[in-house]
Each structure stands twice: as C-alpha cells, then as structure tokens.
PAMI-858874 format. One line per field, with one value per residue (C-alpha): residue number from 0; residue in one letter; chain; z, y negated, x. Coordinates in Angstrom, 1 decimal, always signed. Each point is the difference from the previous one (the first is absolute). Last residue first. Example, Ala and Ser with C-alpha at 12.3 -4.5 7.8 and 13.67 -1.06 7.14 Angstrom:
2
resi: (1 / 0)
resn: (S / A)
chain: (A / A)
w: (+7.1 / +0.7)
v: (+1.1 / +3.4)
u: (+13.7 / -1.4)
END
This chain:
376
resi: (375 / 374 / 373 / 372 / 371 / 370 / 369 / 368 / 367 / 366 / 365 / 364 / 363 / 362 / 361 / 360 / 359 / 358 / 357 / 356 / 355 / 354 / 353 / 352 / 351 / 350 / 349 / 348 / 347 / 346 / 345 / 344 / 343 / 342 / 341 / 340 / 339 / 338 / 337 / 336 / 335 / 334 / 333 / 332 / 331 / 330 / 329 / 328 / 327 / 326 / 325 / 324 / 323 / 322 / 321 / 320 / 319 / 318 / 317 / 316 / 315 / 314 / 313 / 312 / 311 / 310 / 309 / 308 / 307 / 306 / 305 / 304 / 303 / 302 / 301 / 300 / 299 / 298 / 297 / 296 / 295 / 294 / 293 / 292 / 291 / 290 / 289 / 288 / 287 / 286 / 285 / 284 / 283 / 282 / 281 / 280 / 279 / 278 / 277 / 276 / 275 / 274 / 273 / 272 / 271 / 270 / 269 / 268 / 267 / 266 / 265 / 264 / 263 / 262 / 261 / 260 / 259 / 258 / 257 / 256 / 255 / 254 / 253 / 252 / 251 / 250 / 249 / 248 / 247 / 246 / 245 / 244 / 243 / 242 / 241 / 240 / 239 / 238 / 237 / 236 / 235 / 234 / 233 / 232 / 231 / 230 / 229 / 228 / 227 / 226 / 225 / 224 / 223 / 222 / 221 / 220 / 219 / 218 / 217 / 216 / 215 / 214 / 213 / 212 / 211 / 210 / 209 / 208 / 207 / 206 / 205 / 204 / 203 / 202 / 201 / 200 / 199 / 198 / 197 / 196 / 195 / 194 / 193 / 192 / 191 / 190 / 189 / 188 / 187 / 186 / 185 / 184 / 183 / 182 / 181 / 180 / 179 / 178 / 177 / 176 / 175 / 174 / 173 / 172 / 171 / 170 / 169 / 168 / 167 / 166 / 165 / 164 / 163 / 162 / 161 / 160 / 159 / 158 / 157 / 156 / 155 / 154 / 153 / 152 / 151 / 150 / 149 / 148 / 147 / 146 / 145 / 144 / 143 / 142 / 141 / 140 / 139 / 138 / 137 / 136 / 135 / 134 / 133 / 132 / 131 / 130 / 129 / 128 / 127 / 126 / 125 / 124 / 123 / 122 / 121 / 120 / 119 / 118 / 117 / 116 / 115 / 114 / 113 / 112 / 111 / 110 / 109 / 108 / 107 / 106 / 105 / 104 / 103 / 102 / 101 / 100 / 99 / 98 / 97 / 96 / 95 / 94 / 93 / 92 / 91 / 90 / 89 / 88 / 87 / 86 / 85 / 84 / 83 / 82 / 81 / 80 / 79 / 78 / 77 / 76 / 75 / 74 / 73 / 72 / 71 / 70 / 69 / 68 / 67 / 66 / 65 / 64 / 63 / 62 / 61 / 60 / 59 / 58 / 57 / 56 / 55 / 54 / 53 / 52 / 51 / 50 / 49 / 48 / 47 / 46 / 45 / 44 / 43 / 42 / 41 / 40 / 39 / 38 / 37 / 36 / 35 / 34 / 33 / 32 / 31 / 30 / 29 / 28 / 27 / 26 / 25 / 24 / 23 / 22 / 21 / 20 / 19 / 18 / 17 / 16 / 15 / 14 / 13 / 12 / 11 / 10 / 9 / 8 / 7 / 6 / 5 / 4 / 3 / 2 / 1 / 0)
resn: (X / X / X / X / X / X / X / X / X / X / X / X / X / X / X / X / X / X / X / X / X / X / X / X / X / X / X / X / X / X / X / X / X / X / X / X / X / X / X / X / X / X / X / X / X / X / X / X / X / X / X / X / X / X / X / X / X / X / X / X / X / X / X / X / X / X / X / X / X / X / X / X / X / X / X / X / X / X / X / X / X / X / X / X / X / X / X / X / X / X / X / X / X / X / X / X / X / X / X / X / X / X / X / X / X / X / X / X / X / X / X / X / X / X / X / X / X / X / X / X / X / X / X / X / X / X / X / X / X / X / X / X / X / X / X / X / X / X / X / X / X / X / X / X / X / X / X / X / X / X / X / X / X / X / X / X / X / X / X / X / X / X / X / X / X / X / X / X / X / X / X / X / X / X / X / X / X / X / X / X / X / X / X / X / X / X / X / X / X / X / X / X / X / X / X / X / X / X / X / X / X / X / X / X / X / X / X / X / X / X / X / X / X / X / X / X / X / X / X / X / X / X / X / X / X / X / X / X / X / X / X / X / X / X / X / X / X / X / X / X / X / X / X / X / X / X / X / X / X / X / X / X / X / X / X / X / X / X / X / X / X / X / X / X / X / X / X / X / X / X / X / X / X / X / X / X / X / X / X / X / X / X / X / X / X / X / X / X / X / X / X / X / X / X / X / X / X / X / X / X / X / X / X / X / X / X / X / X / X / X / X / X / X / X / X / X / X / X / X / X / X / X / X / X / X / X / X / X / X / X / X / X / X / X / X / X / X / X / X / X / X / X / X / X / X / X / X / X / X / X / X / X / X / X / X / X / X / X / X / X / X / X / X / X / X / X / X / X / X / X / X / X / X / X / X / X)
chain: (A / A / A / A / A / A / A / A / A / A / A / A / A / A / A / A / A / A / A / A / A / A / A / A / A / A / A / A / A / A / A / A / A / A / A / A / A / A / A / A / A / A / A / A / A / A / A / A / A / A / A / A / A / A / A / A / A / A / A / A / A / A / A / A / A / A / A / A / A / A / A / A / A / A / A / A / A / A / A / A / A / A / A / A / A / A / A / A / A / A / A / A / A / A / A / A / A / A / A / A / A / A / A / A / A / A / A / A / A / A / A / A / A / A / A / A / A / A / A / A / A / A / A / A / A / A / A / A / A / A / A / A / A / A / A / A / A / A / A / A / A / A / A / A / A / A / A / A / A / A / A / A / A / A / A / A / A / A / A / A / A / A / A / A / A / A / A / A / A / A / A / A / A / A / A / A / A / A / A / A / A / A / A / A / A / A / A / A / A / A / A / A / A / A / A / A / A / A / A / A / A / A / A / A / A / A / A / A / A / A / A / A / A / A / A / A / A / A / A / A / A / A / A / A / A / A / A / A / A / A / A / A / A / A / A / A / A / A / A / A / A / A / A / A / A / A / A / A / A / A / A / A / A / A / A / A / A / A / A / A / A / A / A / A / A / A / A / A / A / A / A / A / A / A / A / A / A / A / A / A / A / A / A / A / A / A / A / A / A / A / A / A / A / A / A / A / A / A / A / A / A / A / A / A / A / A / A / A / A / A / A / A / A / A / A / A / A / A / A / A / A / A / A / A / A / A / A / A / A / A / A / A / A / A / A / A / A / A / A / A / A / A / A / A / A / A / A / A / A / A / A / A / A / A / A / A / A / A / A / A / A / A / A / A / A / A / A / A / A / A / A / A / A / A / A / A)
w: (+125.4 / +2.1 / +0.9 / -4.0 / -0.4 / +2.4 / -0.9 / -3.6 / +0.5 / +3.1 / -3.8 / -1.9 / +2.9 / +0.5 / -4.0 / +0.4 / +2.7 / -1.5 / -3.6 / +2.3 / +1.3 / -3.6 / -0.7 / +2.3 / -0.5 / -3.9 / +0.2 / +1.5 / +3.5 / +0.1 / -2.4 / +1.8 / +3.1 / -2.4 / -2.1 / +3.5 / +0.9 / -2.9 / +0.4 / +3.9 / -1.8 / -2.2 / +2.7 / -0.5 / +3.0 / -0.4 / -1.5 / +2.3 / +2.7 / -1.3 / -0.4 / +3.0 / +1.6 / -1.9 / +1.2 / +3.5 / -0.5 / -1.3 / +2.3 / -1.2 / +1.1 / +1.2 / -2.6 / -2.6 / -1.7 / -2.3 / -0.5 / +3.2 / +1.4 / +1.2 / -0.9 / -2.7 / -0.9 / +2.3 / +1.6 / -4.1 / -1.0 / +2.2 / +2.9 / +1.1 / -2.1 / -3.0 / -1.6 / -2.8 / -1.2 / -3.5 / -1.6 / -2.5 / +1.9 / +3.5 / -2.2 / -1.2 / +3.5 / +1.4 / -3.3 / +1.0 / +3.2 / +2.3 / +1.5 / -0.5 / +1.5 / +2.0 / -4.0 / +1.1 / -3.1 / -0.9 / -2.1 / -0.3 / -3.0 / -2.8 / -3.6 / +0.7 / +0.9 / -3.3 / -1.8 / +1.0 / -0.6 / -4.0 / +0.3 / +0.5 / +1.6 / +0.1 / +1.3 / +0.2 / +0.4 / +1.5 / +1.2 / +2.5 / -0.1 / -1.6 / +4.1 / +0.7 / -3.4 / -0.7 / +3.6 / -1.1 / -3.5 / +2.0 / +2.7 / -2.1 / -0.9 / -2.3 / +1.0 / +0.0 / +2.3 / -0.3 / +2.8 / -0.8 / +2.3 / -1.2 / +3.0 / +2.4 / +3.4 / -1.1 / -2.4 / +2.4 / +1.6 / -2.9 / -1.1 / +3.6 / -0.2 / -3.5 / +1.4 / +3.1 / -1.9 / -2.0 / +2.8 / -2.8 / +1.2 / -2.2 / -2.8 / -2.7 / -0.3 / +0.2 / -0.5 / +2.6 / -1.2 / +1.3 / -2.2 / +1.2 / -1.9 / -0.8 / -3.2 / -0.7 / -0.3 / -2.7 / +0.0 / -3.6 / +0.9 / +2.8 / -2.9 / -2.2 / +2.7 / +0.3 / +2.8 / -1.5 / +1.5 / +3.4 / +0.0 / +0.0 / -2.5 / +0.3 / +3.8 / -0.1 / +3.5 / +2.4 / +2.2 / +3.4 / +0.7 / +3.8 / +0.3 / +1.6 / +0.6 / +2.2 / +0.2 / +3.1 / +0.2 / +2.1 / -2.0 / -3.1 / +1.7 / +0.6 / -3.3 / -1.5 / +2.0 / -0.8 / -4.0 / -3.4 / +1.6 / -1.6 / +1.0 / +0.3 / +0.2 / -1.5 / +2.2 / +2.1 / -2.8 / -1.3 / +4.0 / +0.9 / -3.4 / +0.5 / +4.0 / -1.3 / -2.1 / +2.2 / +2.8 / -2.4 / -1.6 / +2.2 / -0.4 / -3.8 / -0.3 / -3.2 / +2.1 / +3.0 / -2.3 / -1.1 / +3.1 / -0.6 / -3.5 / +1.6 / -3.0 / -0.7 / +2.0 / -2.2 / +0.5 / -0.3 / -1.5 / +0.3 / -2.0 / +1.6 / -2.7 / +1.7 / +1.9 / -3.2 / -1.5 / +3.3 / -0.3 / -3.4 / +0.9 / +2.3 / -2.5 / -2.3 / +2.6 / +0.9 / +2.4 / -2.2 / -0.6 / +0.1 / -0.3 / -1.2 / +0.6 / -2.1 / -2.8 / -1.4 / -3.7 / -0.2 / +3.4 / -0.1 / -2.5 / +1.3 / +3.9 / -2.2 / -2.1 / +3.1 / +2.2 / -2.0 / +1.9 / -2.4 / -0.3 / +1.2 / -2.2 / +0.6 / -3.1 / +0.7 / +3.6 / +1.7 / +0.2 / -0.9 / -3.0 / -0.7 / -1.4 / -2.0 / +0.4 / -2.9 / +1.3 / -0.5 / -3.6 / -2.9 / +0.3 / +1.6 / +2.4 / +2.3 / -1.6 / +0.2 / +3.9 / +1.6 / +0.3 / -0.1 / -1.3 / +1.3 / -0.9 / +1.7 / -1.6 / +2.2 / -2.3 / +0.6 / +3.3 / -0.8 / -2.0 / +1.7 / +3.3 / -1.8 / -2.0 / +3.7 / +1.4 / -2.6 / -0.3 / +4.2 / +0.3 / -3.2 / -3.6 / -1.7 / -2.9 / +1.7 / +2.7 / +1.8 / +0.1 / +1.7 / -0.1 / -0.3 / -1.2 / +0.7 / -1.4 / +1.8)
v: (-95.7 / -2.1 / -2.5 / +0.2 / -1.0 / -2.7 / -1.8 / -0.4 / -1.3 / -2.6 / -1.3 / -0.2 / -1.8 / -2.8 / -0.6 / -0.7 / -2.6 / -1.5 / -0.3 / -2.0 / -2.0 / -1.4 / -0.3 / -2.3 / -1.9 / -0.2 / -1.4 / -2.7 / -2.2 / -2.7 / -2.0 / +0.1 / -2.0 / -2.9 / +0.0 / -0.4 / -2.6 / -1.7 / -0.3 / -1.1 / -3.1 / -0.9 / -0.1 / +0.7 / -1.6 / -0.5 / +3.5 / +1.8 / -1.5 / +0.5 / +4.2 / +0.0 / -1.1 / +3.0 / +2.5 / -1.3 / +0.4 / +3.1 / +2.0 / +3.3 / -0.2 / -3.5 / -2.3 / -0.4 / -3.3 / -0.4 / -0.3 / -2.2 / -0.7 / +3.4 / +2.3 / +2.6 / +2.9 / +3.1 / -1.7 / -0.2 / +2.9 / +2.0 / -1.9 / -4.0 / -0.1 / -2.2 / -3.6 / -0.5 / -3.0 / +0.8 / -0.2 / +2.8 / +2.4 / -0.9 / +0.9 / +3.5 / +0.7 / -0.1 / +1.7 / +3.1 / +0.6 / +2.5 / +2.7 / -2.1 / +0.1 / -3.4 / -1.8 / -3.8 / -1.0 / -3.6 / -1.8 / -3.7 / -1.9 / +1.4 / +0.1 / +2.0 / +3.2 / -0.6 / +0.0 / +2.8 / +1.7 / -1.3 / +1.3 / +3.6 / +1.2 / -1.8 / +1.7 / -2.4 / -4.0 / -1.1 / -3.6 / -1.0 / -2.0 / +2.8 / +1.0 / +2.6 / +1.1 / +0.5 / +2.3 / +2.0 / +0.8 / +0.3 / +2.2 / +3.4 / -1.3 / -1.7 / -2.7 / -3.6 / -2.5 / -3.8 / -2.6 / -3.6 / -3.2 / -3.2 / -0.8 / +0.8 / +0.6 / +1.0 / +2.2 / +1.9 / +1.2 / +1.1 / +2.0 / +1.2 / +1.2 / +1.9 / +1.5 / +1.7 / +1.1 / +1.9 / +2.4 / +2.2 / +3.1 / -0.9 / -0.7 / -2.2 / +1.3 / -2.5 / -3.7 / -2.5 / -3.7 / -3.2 / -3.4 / -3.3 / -3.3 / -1.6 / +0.9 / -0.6 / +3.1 / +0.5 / +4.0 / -0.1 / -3.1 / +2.0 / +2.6 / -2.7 / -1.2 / +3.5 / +1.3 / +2.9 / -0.8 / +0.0 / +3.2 / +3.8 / +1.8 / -1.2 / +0.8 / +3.2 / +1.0 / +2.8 / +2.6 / +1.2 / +4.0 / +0.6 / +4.0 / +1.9 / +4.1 / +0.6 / -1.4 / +0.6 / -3.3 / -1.9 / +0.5 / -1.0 / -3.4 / -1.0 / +1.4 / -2.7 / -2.9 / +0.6 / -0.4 / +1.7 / +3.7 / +3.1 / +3.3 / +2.7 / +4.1 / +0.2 / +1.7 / -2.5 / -2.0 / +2.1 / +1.0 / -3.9 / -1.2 / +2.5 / -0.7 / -3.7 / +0.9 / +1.8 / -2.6 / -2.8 / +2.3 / -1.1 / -3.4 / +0.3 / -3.3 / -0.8 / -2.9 / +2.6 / +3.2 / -3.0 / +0.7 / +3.5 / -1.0 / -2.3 / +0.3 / +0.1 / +3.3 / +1.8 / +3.9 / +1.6 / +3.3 / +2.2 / +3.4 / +2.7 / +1.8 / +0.7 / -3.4 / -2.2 / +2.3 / -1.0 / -3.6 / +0.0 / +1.3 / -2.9 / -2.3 / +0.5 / +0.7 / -3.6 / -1.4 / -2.2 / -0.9 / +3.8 / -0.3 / +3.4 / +0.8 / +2.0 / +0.6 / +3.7 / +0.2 / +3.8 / +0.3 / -3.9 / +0.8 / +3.4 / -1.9 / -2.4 / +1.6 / +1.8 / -2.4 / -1.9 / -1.9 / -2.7 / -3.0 / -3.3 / -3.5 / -3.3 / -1.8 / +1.1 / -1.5 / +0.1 / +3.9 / +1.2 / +1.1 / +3.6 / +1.5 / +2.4 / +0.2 / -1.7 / +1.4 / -2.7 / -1.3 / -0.2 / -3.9 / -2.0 / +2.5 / -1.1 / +1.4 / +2.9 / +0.3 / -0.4 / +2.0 / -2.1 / +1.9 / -2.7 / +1.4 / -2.1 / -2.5 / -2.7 / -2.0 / +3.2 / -0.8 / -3.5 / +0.8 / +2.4 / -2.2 / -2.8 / +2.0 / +1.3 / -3.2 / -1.3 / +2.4 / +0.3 / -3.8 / +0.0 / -0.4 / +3.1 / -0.2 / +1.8 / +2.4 / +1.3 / +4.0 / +0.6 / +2.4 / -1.0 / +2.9 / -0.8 / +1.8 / -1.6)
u: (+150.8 / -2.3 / +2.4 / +1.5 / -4.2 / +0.1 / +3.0 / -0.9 / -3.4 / +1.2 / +2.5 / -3.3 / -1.7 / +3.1 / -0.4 / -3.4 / +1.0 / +3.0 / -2.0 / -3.1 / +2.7 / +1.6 / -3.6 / -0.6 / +3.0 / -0.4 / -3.9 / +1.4 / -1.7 / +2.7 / -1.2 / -3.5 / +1.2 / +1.6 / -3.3 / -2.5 / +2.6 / -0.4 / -3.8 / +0.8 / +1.9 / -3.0 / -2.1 / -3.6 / -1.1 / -3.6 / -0.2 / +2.3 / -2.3 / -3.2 / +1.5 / +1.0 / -3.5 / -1.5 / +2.1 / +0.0 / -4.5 / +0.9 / +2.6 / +0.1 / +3.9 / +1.0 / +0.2 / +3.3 / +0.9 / +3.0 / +3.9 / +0.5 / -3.3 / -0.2 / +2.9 / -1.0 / +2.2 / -0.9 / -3.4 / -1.4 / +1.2 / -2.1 / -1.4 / -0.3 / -3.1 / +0.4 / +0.4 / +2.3 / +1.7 / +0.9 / +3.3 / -0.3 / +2.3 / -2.3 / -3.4 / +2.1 / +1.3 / -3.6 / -1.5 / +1.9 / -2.1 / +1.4 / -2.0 / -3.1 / -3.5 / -0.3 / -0.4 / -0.2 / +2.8 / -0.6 / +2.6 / +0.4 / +1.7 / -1.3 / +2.0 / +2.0 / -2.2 / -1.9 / +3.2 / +1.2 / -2.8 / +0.2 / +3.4 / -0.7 / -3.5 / -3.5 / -3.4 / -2.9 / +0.9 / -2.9 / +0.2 / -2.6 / -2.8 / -2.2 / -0.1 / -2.6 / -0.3 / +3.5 / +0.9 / -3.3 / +1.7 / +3.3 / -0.9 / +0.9 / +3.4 / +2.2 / +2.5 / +1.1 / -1.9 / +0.4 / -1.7 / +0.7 / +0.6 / -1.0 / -1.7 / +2.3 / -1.3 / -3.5 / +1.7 / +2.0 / -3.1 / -1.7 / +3.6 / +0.3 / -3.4 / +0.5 / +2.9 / -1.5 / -2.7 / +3.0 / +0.7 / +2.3 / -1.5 / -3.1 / +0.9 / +1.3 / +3.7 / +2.8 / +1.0 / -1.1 / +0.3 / +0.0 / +0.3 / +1.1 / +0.0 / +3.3 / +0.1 / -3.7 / -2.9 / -2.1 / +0.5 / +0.9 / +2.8 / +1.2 / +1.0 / +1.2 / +2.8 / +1.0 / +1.9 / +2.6 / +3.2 / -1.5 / +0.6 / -1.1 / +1.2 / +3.6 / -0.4 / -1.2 / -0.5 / +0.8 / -1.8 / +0.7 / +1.4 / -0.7 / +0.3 / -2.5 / +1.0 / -3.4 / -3.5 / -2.1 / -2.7 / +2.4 / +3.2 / -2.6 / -0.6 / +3.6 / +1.1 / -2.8 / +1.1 / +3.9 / -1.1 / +0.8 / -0.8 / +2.4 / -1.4 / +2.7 / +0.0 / -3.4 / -2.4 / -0.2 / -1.5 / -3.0 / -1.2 / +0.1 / -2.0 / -2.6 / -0.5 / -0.3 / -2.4 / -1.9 / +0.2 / -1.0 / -3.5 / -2.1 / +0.6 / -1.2 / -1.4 / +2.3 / +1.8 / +0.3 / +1.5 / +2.5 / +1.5 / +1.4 / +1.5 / +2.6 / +1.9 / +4.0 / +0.7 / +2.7 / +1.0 / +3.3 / +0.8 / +3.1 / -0.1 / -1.0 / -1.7 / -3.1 / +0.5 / -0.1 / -3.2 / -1.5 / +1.1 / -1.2 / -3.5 / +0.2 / +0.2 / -1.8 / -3.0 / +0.5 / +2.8 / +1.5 / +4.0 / +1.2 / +4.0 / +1.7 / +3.7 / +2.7 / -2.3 / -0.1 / -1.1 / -1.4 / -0.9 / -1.3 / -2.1 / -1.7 / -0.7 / -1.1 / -2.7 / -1.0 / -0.4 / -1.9 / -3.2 / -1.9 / +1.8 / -2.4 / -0.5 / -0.6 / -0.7 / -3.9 / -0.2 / -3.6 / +0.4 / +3.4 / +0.9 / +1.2 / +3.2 / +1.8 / +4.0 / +2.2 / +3.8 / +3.1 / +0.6 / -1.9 / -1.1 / -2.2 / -1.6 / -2.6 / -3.0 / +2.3 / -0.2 / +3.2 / +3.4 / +3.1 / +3.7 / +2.9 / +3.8 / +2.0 / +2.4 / -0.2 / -2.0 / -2.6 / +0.1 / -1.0 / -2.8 / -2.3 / +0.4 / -1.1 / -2.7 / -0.9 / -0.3 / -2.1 / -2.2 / -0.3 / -0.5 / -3.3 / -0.3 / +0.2 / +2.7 / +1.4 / -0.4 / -3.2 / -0.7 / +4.1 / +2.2 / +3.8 / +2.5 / +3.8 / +2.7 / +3.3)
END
C-alpha cells in the first residue's frame, strides 16, 4: 500500500505519539509499504516526506504546529495518489488533510494519542475544555476511523459522541529498554549503593503530568528509606521551578538513545501519577527495563499491570493510595516482581501492533473499493 502519515510531532521529538508514530512509520515500511510522512520541516531529517511550515506553541518551543494546507495536499495527493491516509494530530494540519482526504475520497483515519481537552484545566483554561473537546469530536468523526491505544479512552469518547473508534494499543522496545543497560557507575554519580533504592519518573516537566504528586511520594518515601533517591528525566516548562524547589533531586534534562536507557535501568521504582494519558508509553518502557512501577489503575497501566504481582496501581486520581503504593513498592522492591514487570513487557512487540494497525488500514482501502463500484 501507499501510505501518507501527517503528523506536527515525530522523531526525533521526544514524546509517546513520536515514538509511536516512528514505530508505526517503520515497521510498515519493513513490510514493504510505501510510507510518505508529512510534518513540519523543523521536523524533517532528511529529504523525504512533505516539510509543511509551522508554529510553536506557547510555553513549549520544540513543540511545533502545521499551518492549514489543504490545498497543497489535496494538489499532491492528485498527482501521487496514496491508497489510505492516517492523520495522527488533530491540529489545523491535520484537519486540512482530512478535508483534502475527503475531496478526493481517499480513505483517511485519525489518531487520538493526547488528552488535549484536559490539559485546558492544568493551563487554567477550563473554559475552554468543552470547546476543545467539541473541536477534537467534529475533526475525528469526520475521518472514517479513529484509532484510541486504551479501552478507557474509547469508553469516554463513545460518551462524548465520537464515531468509527478502533482499539489499536501500543508496544514496547524491549532491546531498548532493559535491564541490560543498569549501570553500576551511573548509581555511583547519583551516590547511591547497590542495594539502595532509587525512583524515577521520566517524562515531560509540566503541568498535566501531576508532578506535585511525585515530589510528595518521593518525601514520603524517603522518610521510610533513608537512602532513598528521587531522579527525574525530562524537559519542560516546570522544570526550572521543579529544580529550585527540590535541588535534592536528580535532574537529568532531556535524554534519548542509550544514555535513556540507561537512566531508566539504572532505577529501581518508577512513578507515573499523570491522570491525562491516552496510553502512557513510559509504563511499558519502566516494566521493559525491570522497574517496579507505580500508577493509576487506567491506561496502560490497568491493561498490563497486576497489583503486587508485576507492580503497584492506586485507584484512579487517588493520591493519598498513590502515595502509599509507592512506600510500599519502595520497601518492598522485589526483585521477583521486577522480573515480572520484564516478562509482561516481552510480550508487548512493536511487530504485533503494527501487524494490526496494517490489517486495519488495509480493511479501509478495501471499504474504499466497495463503495465507489456501489456508487457506480
């Protein structure tokens, strides 16, 4: 198949819908289709795909937004047809695509990887939740599928008026993430023993991500085990304040490749509080490094985490359970629940998910067909 992605955040962007969409990117094109990604240029690392203009947002320079170009692709896609086009965010990019999509009737699917409606709350713009979720709801039924990673968010959009949802969960690299790559040196820079504990959340610093909620678990957790240590990896606009609050902590900044993997390793407990996500890729990528990781029984986190068995989930929005969780998986810190947070993620591939995600698309082409000989 020709398959066009269009997208503003994709490699090497760190965030879940970059990395899903490079995966995703990837592995079709292993299966020999023909993958064509438009993205704003700043994006761009090589020649290929379409460099669109772009804006940043406000707060988050590396984050960028594609101006509207309908018209540009409706013309590129009638010289160079694709067989099916996949939207992966909802900005004015995107929906221009989806009308230039629909102009030409080709088949187009949508992605919903970010609960962007409920960070209007963390920004105090609560005013502005309804419209945005209107926005979001009139850009995706208009797309002929909208793939969801997680049963809790298609429950939630089925209730708010969304059409066409498809389940499509995310997968894990295991040979990235390991336990392959703990470092002995690296808990030696953070001046912590073998045998001492370390917690770490790795993600953006910022609001949505309920972070306050991490720093108390990590004060708490310390006056259970003294030589506990707190480690955060990410970039964000909190960080600066999140520093000068608590220099006690580890500040790693923005890391990618091996030297992330290393980082996640090299921890043994990993917070995740965020009650915003559609998924959470970090879960499976704490679990694939063999970390015991505490989160809310949603998401990810409810589809592949049994309690006390592979790691420690609290009751939705639940902070003071949160934060009693996350003592106990630090007291604990059972080496044998570790492995079972490794054995859980092994199964989670990349290749299965994709292999359903090709089915899918594959499915729309072929409704395509049978539609236009109908209306012939």
């Amino acid at each position: 198949m020709k398959i066009t992605f269009v997208t503003d955040t994709y490699f090497p962007q760190a965030n879940g819908v970059a990395t899903t969409l490079e995966r995703l990117v990837s592995g079709l094109r292993d299966r020999d289709h023909e993958v064509d990604v438009v993205r704003p240029a700043v994006l761009a690392c090589d020649d290929e795909g379409l460099r669109v203009p772009s804006v940043a947002m406000p707060g988050y320079p590396d984050v960028r937004v594609g101006f509207p170009m309908r018209l540009i692709l409706q013309n590129r896609w009638w010289k160079n047809r694709p067989d099916v086009i996949y939207v992966a965010t909802e900005s004015f990019l995107g929906s221009s695509a989806i009308s230039a999509a629909r102009a030409l009737k080709i088949p187009c699917g949508t992605g919903f990887h970010t609960n962007f409606q409920q960070y209007m709350e963390h920004y105090k713009l609560p005013l502005l939740e309804k419209a945005a979720r209107q926005y979001l709801k009139t850009v995706h039924n208009r797309s002929d599928r909208t793939f969801v990673p997680s049963h809790d968010v298609i429950d939630q959009l089925r209730e708010w008026g969304f059409e066409n949802l498809e389940l499509l969960p995310k997968g894990v690299d295991t040979k990235k993430f390991s336990p392959k790559w703990r470092s002995v040196a690296l808990r030696q820079q953070w001046r912590v023993g073998e045998n001492s504990v370390v917690g770490i959340y790795v993600g953006r610093i910022a609001a949505e991500k309920n972070l306050d909620l991490v720093v108390r678990s990590f004060l708490e957790i310390q006056k259970n085990v003294p030589d506990f240590r707190g480690v955060f990896v990410g970039d964000g606009p909190k960080l600066a304040q999140l520093r000068e609050e608590h220099p006690e902590f580890i500040y790693a900044g923005k890391l990618q490749g091996e030297e992330l993997s290393r980082w996640y390793a090299s921890a043994d407990l990993f917070l995740f509080p965020s009650i915003t996500e559609t998924f959470g890729n970090v879960t499976l990528e704490a679990m694939a490094s063999g970390l015991s990781v505490v989160a809310y029984n949603y998401a990810a986190a409810r589809r592949y985490i049994s309690d006390g068995e592979n790691g420690w989930i609290a009751p939705f929005n639940d902070d003071e359970a949160f934060v009693k969780a996350s003592i106990r998986a630090a007291i604990t810190n059972s080496p044998s629940l570790r492995d079972e947070a490794r054995k859980t993620a092994r199964r989670i591939r990349w290749k299965k998910v994709v292999k359903h995600f090709e089915k899918s698309l594959r499915s729309m082409v072929d409704e395509n067909f049978s539609s236009s000989l109908t209306a012939v």
